[in-house]
SERO-4910 file (N, C-alpha, C, O; in steps of 0.05 Angstrom, whole numbers):
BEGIN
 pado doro    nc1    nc2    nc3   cac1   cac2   cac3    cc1    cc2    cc3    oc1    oc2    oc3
  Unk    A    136    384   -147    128    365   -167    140    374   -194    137    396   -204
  Unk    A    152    354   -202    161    363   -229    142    353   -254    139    329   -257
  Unk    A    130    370   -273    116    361   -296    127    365   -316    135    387   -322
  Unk    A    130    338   -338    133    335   -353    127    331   -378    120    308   -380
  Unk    A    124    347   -412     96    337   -430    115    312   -445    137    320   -451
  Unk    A    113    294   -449    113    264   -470     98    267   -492     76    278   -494
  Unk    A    109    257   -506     84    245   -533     87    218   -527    102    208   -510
  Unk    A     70    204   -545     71    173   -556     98    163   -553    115    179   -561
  Unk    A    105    146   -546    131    122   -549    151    141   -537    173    131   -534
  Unk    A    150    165   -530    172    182   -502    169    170   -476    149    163   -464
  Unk    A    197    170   -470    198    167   -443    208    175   -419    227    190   -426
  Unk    A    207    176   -395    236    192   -383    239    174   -363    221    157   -360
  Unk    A    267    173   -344    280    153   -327    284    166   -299    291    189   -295
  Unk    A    278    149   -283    282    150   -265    306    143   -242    303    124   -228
  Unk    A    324    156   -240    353    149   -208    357    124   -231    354    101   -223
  Unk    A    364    129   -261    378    113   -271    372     86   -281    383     73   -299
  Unk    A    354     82   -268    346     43   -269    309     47   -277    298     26   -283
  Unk    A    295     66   -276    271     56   -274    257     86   -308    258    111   -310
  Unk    A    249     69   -322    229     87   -347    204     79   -345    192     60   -336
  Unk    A    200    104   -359    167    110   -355    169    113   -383    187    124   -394
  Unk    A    152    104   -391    141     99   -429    104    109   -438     85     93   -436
  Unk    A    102    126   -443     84    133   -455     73    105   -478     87     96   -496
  Unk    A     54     99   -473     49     72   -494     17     73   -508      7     58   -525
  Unk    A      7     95   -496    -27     94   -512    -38    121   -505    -43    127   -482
  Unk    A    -40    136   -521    -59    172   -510    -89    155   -515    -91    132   -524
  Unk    A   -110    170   -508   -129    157   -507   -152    176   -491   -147    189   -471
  Unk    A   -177    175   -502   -204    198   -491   -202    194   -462   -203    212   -445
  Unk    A   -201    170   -457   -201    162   -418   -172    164   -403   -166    162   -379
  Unk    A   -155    170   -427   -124    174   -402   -105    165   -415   -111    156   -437
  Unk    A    -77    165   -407    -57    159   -411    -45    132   -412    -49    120   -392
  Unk    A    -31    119   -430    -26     86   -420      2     93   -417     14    105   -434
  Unk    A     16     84   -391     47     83   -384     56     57   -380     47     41   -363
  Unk    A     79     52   -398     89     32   -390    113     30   -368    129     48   -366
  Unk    A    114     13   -357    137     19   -329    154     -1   -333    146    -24   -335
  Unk    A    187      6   -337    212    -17   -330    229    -17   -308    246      1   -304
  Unk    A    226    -31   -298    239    -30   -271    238    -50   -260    221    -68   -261
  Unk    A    273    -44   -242    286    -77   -229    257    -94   -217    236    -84   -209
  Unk    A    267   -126   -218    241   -132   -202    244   -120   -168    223   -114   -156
  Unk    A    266   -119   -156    266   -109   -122    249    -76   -129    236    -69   -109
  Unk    A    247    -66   -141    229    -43   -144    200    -45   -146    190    -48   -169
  Unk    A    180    -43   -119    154    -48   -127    140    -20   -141    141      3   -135
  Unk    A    125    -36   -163    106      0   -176     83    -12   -169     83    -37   -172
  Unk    A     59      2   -157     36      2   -165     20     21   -168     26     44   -169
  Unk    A      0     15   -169    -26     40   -179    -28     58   -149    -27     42   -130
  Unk    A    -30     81   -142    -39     90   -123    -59     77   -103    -54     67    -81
  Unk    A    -86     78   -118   -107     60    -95    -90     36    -90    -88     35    -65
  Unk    A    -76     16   -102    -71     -6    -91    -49     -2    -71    -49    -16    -51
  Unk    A    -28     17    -77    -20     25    -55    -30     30    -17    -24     21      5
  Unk    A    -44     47    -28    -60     60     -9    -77     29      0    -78     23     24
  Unk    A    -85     18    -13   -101     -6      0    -81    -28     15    -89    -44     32
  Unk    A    -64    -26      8    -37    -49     17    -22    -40     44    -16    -57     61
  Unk    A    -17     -7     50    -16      4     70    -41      1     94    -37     -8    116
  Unk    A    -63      8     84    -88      0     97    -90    -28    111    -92    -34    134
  Unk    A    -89    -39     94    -87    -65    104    -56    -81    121    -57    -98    139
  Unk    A    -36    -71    111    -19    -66    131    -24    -61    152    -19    -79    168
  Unk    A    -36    -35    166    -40    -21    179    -60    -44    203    -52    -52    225
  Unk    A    -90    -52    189   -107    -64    205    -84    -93    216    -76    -95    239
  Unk    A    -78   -104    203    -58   -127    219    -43   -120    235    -47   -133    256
  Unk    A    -22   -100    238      2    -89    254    -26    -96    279    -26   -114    295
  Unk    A    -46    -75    274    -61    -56    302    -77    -94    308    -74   -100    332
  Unk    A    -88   -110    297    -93   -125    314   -122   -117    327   -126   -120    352
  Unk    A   -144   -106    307   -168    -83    325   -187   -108    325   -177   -126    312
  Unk    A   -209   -114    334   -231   -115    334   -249   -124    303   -268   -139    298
  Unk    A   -233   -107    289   -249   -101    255   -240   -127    246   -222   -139    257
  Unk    A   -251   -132    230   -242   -155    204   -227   -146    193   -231   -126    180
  Unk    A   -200   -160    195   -175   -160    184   -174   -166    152   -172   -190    146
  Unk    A   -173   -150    135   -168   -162    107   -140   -181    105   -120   -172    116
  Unk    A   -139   -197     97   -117   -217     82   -104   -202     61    -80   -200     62
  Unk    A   -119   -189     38    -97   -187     25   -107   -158     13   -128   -150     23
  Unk    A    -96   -141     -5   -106   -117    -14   -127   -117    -34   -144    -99    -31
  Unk    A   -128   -135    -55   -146   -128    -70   -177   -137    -63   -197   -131    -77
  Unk    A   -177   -154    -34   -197   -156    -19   -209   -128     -9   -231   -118    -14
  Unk    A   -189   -117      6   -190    -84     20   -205    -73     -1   -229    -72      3
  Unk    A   -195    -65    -25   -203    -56    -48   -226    -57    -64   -236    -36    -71
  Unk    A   -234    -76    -69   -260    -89    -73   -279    -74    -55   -298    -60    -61
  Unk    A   -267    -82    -28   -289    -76     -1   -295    -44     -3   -318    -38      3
  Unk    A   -284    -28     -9   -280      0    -14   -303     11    -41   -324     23    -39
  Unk    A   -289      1    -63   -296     -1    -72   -334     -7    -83   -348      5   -100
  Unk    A   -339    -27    -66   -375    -30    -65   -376     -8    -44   -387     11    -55
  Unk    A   -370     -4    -21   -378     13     -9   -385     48     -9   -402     62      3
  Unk    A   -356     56    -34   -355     81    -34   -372     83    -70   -384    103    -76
  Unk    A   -370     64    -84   -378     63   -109   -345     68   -132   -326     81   -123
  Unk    A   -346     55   -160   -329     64   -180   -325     90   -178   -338    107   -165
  Unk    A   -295     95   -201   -291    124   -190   -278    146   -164   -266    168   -166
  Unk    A   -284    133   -148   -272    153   -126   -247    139   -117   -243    115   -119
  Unk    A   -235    155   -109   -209    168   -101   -209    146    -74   -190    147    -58
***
């Protein structure tokens, strides 16, 4: 893992085509702004992870209730595990 420190309005690039922009420090976290081609998808981790998931239940075809779409998955997670977690 490579770490990097930024200030405010710093940025660094990515394989040329994709920046990362520091845009708000802040008591609760960091605000990044992201530029990148539209064929390049970014998202947040959990929504990742929820989009895979739900990938996953369709491919397999189980038994379970199939989510439609991710931020359904997410939601569902979400009430279940409570705000906050990982």
């Amino acid at each position: 893992m490579l770490v990097i420190s930024r200030k405010l309005e710093q940025s660094i690039i990515i394989n040329g085509n994709i920046e990362i922009v520091v845009t708000g420090l802040g008591k609760d976290g960091v605000r990044l702004g992201i530029i990148a081609p539209r064929e390049v998808e970014v998202h947040r981790r959990e929504v990742f992870e929820a989009i895979v998931e739900a990938n996953r239940a369709a491919a397999a075809r189980t038994a379970t209730p199939v989510f439609l779409d991710a931020a359904a998955l997410l939601r569902a997670r979400v009430a279940k595990e409570g705000p906050g977690k990982p």
